[in-house]
C-alpha positions in Angstrom: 85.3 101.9 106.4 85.1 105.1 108.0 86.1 107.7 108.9 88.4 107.9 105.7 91.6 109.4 105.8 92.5 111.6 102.9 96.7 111.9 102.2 96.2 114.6 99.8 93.4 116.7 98.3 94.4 117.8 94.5 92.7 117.3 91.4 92.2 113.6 91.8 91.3 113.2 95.1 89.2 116.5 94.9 87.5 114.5 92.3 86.9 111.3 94.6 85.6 113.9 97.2 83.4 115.2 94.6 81.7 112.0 93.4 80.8 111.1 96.9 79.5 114.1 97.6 77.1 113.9 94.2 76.2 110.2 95.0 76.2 110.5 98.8 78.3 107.1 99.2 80.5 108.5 101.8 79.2 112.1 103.8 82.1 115.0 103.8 81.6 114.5 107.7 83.6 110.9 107.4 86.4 112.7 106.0 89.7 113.6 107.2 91.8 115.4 104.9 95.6 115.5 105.4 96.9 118.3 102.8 98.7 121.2 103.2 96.8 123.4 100.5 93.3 122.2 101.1 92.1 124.3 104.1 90.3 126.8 101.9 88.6 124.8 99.4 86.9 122.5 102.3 86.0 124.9 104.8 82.8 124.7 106.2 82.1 121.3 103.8 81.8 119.0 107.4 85.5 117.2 107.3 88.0 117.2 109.4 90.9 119.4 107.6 94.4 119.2 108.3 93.7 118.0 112.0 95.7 117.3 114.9 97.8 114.1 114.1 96.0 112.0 117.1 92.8 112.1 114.9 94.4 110.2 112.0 94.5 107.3 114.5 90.8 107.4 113.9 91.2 106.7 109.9 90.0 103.0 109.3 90.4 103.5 105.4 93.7 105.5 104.4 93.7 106.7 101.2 97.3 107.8 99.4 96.5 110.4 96.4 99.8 111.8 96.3 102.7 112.7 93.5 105.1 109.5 93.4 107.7 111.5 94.1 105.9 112.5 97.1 104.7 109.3 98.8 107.6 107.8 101.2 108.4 111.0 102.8 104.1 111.2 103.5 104.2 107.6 104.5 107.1 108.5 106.7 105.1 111.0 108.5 101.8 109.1 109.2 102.8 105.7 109.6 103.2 106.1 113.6 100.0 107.9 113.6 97.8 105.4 112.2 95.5 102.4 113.4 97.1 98.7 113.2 94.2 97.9 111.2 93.9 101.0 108.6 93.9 99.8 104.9 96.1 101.7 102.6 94.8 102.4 99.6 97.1 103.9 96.8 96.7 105.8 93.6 100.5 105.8 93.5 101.4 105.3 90.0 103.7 102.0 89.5 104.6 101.7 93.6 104.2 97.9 94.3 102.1 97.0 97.5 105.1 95.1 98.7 106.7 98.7 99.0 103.3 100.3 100.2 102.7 97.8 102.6 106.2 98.2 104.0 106.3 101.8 104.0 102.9 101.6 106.4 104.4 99.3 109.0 103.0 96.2 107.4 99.0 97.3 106.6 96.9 96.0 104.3 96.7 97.3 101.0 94.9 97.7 97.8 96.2 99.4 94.7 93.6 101.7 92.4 94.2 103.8 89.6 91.3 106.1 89.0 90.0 108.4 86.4 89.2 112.3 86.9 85.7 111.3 85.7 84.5 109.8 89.4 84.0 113.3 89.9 80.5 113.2 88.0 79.8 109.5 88.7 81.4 108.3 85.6 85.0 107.1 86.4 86.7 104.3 86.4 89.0 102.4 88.7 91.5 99.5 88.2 91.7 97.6 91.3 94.3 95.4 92.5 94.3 93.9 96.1 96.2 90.2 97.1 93.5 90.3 100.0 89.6 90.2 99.8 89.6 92.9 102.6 91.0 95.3 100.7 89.5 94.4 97.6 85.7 94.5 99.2 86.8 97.8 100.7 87.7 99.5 97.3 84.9 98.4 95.9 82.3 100.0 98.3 84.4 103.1 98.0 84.5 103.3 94.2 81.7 101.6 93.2 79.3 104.1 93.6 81.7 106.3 91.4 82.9 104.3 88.7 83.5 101.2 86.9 86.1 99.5 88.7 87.9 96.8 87.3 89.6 94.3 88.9 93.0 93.3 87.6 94.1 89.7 89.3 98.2 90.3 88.5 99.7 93.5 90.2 102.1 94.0 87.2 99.2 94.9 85.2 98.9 97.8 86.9 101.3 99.4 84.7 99.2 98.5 81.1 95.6 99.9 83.1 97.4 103.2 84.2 98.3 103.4 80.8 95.4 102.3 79.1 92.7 103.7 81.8 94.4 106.1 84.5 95.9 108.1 81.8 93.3 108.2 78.6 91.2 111.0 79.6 94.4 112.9 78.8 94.5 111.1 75.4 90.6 112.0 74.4 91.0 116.0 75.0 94.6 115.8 73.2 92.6 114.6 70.3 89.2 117.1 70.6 92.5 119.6 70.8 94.0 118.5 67.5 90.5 118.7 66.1 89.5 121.7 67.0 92.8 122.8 65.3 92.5 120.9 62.1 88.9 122.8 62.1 90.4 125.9 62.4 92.8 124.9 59.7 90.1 124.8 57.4 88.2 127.9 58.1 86.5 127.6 60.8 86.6 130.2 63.7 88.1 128.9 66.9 85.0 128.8 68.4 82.8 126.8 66.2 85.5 124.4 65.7 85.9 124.1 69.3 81.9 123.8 70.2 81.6 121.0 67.1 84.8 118.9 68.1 83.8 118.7 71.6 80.0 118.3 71.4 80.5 115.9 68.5 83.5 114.1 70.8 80.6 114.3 73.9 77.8 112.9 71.8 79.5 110.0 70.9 81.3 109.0 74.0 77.7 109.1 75.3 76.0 107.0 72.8 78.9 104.5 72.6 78.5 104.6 76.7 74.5 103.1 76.3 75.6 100.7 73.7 76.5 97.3 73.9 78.3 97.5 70.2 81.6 97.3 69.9 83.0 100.9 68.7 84.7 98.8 65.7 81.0 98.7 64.5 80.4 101.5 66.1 82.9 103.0 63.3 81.5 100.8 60.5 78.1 102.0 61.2 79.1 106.1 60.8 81.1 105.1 57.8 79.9 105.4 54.0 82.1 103.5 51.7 83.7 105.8 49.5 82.5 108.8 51.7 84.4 111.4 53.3 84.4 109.7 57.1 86.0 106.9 55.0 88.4 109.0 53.4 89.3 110.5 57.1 89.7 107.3 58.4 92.5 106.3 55.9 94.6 108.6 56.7 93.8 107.5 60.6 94.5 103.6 59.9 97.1 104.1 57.2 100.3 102.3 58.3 101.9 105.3 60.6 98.4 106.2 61.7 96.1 105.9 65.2 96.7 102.8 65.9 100.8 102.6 65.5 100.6 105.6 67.2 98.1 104.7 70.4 100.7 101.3 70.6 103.5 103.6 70.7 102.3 105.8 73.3 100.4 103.3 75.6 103.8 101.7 75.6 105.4 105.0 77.0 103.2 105.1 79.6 103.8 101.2 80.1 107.9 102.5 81.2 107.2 105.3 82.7 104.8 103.6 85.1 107.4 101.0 85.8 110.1 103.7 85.8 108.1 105.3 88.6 108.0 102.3 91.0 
């Protein structure tokens, strides 16, 4: 599966590179990176950086972490430069492997859509690939890194970018509106923001080494009649969390689509 071409090196694929580094599933030394910003933060690390395009025909695994709005013109560029038997594999938001494949002369390809988190080991990755090559080739890739989950109809793609790729974004918008309700109630900014995100931390932990659903993982932290009761209807009241979380999962649903 290596050496492993890298078509772009921002926050997410940073990330990726950082899990593997951490785990040591795949050494720096395998890597080519293909991004024009990137030369300074992987000098010296061991990977190829921005190379001359003959080594990209090297690349066995190709993997496209690129804004959607960037990824035809990139596929445009490499396409030539690649090995017949690369896989693509794309964290292209709502682009459809028939599109991928097409824009790669035809490759193999495997869809993922990862979170931020596979930077410390504890991401996780929605996999879609119509071929068990690609699929088996994710897996060693992001296994290591995450929980991947495999989703067995393309279209739902859309509903795990919205559910998976883009909740880490949805957990610190809430520790956020905590910390300011805190403050709201006369607590400085900083001990509202060290209890709202240790609190948030602790949780996610202990709800992370539990088998129990976090519906009784609720029940349990709730007194009847006590004040997490009386916080929590306000949360479920009929405008509350979950109308809300429908709602917005729902915007992600289109926009995902929109994107493709």
């Amino acid at each position: 599966m290596t050496p492993i071409l890298l078509l772009g090196a921002g926050r997410m694929g940073g990330a990726i590179i950082d899990g593997w580094r951490q785990t040591g599933a795949v050494a720096t030394s395998d890597l080519i990176i293909r991004d024009p910003s990137a030369g300074e933060a992987f000098a010296g690390s061991g990977a190829q950086v921005n190379p001359a395009d003959s080594a990209l025909k090297t690349a066995k695994t190709v993997i496209l972490a690129v804004k959607p709005q960037l990824w035809r013109g990139v596929a445009e560029e490499v396409s030539g430069l690649l090995a017949k038997d690369a896989v693509i594999i794309s964290m292209v938001a709502g682009v459809s492997s028939q599109d991928l494949s097409q824009a790669f002369g035809g490759r193999t390809v495997a869809r993922i859509m990862p979170t931020t988190a596979v930077a410390v080991a504890k991401g996780t990755v929605s996999v879609f690939a119509a071929e068990a090559e690609a699929r088996g080739l994710a897996h060693k890739l992001f296994d290591p890194i995450a929980t991947t989950v495999d989703l067995t109809d393309e279209n739902l793609m859309h509903a795990a970018t919205a559910v998976s790729g883009s909740a880490p974004a949805y957990l610190y918008a809430l520790v956020e509106a905590l910390e300011g309700a805190g403050v709201s109630q006369g607590l400085t900014p900083e001990a509202a923001s060290e209890l709202a995100r240790s609190t948030i931390v602790g949780a996610a932990a202990l709800m992370g080494q539990s088998d129990t659903s976090p519906a009784e993982l609720r029940r349990q932290v709730t007194s009847p009649n006590g004040t997490t009761q009386a916080a929590l209807d306000v949360l479920f009241d009929e405008n509350g969390l979950p109308r809300l979380m429908s709602h917005a999962v729902a915007a992600a649903v289109k926009r995902s689509r929109e994107l493709g």
